[in-house]
Structure formats: structure tokens, C-alpha cells
N, C-alpha and C positions, 0 to 999 in steps of 0.2 A: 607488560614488558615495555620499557622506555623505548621507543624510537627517536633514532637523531633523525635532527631537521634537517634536509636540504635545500638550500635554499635556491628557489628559482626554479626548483623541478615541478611545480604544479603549472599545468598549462590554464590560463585563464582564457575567458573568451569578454570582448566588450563588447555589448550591444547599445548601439543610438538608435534611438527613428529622429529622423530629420523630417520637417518639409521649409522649404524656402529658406534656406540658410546662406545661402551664397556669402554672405559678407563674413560668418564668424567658422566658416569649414576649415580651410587652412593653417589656423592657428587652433583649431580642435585637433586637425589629424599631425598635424608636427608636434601637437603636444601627447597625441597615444604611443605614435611613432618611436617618444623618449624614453618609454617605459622601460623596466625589466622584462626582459625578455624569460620565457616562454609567453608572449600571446602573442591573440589575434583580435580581429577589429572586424565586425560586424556592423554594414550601416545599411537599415531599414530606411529604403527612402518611402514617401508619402506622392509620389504622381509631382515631383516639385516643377514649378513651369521660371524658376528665374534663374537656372545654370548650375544650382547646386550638383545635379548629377553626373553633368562632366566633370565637376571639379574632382568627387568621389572616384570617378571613373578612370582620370586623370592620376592619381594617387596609386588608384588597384595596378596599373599597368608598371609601376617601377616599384611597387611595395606588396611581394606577396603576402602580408600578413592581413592587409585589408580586403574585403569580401564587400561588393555592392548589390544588393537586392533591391527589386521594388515591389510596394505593397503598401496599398493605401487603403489603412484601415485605420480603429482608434489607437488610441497611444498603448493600451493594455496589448488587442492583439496586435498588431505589430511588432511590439518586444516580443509577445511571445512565437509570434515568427522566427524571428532572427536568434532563439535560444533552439528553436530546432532544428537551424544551420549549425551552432552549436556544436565544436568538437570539445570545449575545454570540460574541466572539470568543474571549473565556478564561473559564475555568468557574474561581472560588472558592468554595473548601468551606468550612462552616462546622457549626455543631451547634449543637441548642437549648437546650444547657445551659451557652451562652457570649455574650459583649457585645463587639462591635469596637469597637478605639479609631478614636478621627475620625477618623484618617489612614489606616486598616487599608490601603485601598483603592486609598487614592494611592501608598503605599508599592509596595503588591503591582504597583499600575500603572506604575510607575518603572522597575523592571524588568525588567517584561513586553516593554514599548519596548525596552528595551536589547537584546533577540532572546535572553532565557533563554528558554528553554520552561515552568520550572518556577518558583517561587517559593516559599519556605517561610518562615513568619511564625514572630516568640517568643511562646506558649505559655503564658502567665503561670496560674498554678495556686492558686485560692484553697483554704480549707477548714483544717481544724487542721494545724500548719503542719509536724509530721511526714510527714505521708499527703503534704501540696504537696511537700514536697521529698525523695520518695524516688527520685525521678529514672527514666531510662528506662533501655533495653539499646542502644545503640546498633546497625545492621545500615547498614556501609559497603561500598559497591559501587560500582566505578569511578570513585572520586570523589567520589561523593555521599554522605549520609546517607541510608537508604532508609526510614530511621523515625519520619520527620517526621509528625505524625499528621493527618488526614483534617479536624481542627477548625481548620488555621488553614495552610493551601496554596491554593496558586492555578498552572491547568493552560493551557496554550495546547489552545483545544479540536481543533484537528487533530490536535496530539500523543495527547489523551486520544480520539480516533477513531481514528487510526494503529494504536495498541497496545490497542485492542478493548475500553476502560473497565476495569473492576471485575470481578471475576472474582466470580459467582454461586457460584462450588462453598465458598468460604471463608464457613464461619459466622464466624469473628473473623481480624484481620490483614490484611481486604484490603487498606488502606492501607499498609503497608509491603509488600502483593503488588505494588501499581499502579507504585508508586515503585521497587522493585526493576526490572519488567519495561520502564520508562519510561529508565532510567539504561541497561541494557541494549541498551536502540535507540539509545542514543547522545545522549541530551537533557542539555540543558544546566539543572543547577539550583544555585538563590544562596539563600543562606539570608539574608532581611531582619532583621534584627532591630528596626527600626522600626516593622513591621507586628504588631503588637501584637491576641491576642487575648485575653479574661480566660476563663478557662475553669472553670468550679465542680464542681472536683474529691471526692472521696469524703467525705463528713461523718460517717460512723459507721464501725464496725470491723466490721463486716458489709459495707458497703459495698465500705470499701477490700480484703475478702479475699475477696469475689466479681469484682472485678475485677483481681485479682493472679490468682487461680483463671483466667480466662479468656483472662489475657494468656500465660500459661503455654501455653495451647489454641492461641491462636495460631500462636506460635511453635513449634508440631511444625505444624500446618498448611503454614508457608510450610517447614518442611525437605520432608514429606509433596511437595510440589509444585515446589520447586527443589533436589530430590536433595540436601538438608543443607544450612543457612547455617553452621554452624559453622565454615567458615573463614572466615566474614566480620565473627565474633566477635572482641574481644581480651576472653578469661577474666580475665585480672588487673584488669582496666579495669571488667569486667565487675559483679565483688564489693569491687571499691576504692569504699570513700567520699571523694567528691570533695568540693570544697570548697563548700559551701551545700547538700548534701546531709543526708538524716536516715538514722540507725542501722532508720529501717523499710523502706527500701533491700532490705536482707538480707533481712525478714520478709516482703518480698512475692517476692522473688526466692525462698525458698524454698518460698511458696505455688503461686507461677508452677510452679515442677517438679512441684509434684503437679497440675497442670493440662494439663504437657505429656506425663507417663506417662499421665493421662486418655486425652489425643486419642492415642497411640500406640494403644494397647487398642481404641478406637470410633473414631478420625479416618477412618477408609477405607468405615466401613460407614454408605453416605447416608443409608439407613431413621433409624439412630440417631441420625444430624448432624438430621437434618429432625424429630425429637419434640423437640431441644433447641434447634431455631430457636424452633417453634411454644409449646414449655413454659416456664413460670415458671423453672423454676431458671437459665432464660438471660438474663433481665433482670436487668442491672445498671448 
């Protein structure tokens, strides 16, 4: 039997973890603050020592729609902390080093109605515009894209209860673990391109090859725990520059490999996973 849509009536909930964010908070929560209204705003902070959580804190006191927690754990549990605060119906992810556009919400909510389960927003990457446009690896399963990243989706929360959240054992990747293990059960997901996040990508070359370095980590991770994605790879597609793409594509991609020989070496041994949760060399 047809049901009319109403629109605005699904309560969403947005979950961030932050840690040290101090300079991009107030231009993250002025931009949730914009949204279509029913939500709310969940911020996971991480133990942050440079003011981030007054600024938070600051916000909760004239905005009851935002909610401050702390809890400093990985980025996996932590979300799924803050989705057991949790009243809405769908959990949107976002990260505090990003700004929704006004619509992010209603976009994401358009959808939601439609009886996807998942939703996956465009990504928009600022920073020098090599590093923005070195583009991803794609990882496609049943249909989906499973590497939509954790800064700009949106879950129907029984699906992300169903399939057990975030998987604690992944120091990086757990967002294409969730999305992998989600398409698997059978869920349905659209990729919006309407739902628009800006996201404030690597600004130095340190930066961007600590996080090439890590992304590499991942990706033996998720082979590590779904017995190889490489057939869900296309190699050519892989080292192709596509069109709006940058030639640093290759350079991170070749960084990525000594990240993933890394975790092949240490990815099994927890002791070691758990000094480079806890240590500097894992921030970036």
C-alpha cells in the first residue's frame, strides 16, 4: 500500500568524534545547526587538550539539539558510542574537519523515506588542488560502492544495529569494513550527490603522505579480515587517471603500498596495532 512521504518527519541523529579541532568546530556546528530540522547532533569528543570542548560545550548550552560526550577511544568505537546516545531513527556521519551544505540533511532525508537503508553524500575536497583531486580506490560489492567514506553517509539505525556497528579490531578502514559488511546483509544504498559535504583535505606534504601511508594500512586490514578484496578491485581503473583527477593519484597510491606491506608485517599483532592507536605516528 503506497505511503505519502512526509517530509521532515524522520528524526535523524549526526554523530562526529572530534579530537583537537578547535579551529574548524564552529563553522562544522553553524553548518548542522542549518539543517532540516528534525535532528540532533551528537559530538564524541576524544580527551581533546586545545579548547575544542568548550567550544562544543559552548554550542550545547544555547543549542539544545547538540549533545557533548567524551570518550576517547578509536574512530570505530567512538561512533559507535555516540549512535547509543542515539534517539533518531538514522545515524549521519560526519567529521570535524568538515561543513554541511544547507541541504546535506534533507538530501540525505529524501532518501532515507524512499526505504534505502544507506545513503552516501558528494565529498567535496578542499586544500591544494593536487592532494583534492587525487581521487580514491574504489572497493565495489554487490552493487554498491563500499568506500564511501564515514565523513559524509547516512545509516538507517536498525541496519547499523542489525550488522553490529564498527568493528573495534580496525585501527583504519573501518568505514569501507561497515559499508562492505552492510551491502553483504543485503542493504540498499544511493549514492546522493546533492547531499553535499566540504571536507578540508591534506594541506601540506607531510600531511597528505601520512595519510596515503595509512590508507595503504587500511587496505591490508580490510584483506586481513575479508580474506582479500582484490577481486573487488579493477587494477586498470585502479592506476588510470580519470578525468578531474591529479598525477598525485600515483604518488599516494604508491605511498598507500608501503602502508599496506606495513600492516601485512604488524597488522595481526594487537600489542603493536594498540602503541600505534595510542602513538603520535598515528595522527593524521
Amino acid at each position: 500500500m503506497y505511503k505519502p512521504i512526509v517530509w521532515g518527519s524522520m528524526l535523524i541523529s549526526v554523530v562526529v568524534t572530534v579530537k583537537n579541532e578547535v579551529e574548524h568546530m564552529p563553522q562544522l556546528l553553524d553548518s548542522l545547526l542549518l539543517q532540516e530540522k528534525p535532528f540532533e547532533i551528537i559530538v564524541v569528543d576524544a580527551n581533546s587538550t586545545d579548547g575544542t570542548a568548550e567550544i562544543i560545550k559552548d554550542y550545547a548550552k544555547n543549542h539544545e539539539e547538540i549533545k557533548y560526550v567524551s570518550y576517547d577511544q578509536t574512530r570505530g568505537e567512538s561512533r559507535n558510542y555516540g549512535v547509543k546516545q542515539a534517539k533518531g531513527d538514522a545515524i549521519a556521519f560526519t567529521d570535524g574537519s568538515c561543513m554541511a551544505d544547507p541541504n546535506w540533511l534533507h538530501e540525505m532525508r529524501l532518501r532515507l523515506l524512499e526505504d534505502y537503508d544507506i545513503v552516501a553524500g558528494n565529498t567535496m575536497r578542499s586544500g591544494p588542488s593536487g592532494f583534492a583531486k587525487a581521487g580514491r580506490v574504489e572497493v565495489y560489492h554487490k552493487g554498491g560502492d563500499a568506500s564511501f567514506p564515514t565523513c559524509n553517509i547516512a545509516y538507517k539505525k536498525d541496519l547499523f544495529t542489525k550488522i553490529g556497528g564498527f568493528d573495534p579490531w580496525f585501527k583504519e578502514a573501518e568505514d569501507v569494513d561497515i559499508n562492505f559488511r552492510a551491502l553483504d546483509s543485503g542493504a540498499k544504498m544511493f549514492y546522493e550527490p546533492k547531499a553535499v559535504i566540504h571536507h578540508k583535505g591534506s594541506e601540506t606534504h607531510t600531511s597528505f603522505i601520512k595519510k596515503s601511508f595509512w590508507y595503504g594500512f587500511g587496505r591490508r586490514e580490510l584483506d586481513m579480515r575479508h580474506n582479500s578484496l582484490w577481486p573487488h578491485y579493477n587494477v586498470f581503473d585502479m592506476i588510470k587517471k580519470r578525468e578531474g583527477e591529479s598525477w598525485w593519484k600515483l604518488v599516494r597510491l604508491s605511498i598507500a603500498f608501503i602502508g599496506y606491506i606495513y600492516c601485512f608485517l604488524i597488522g595481526g599483532k594487537e600489542e603493536k596495532k594498540e602503541k600505534l592507536r595510542k602513538g603520535n605516528i598515528s595522527k593524521h
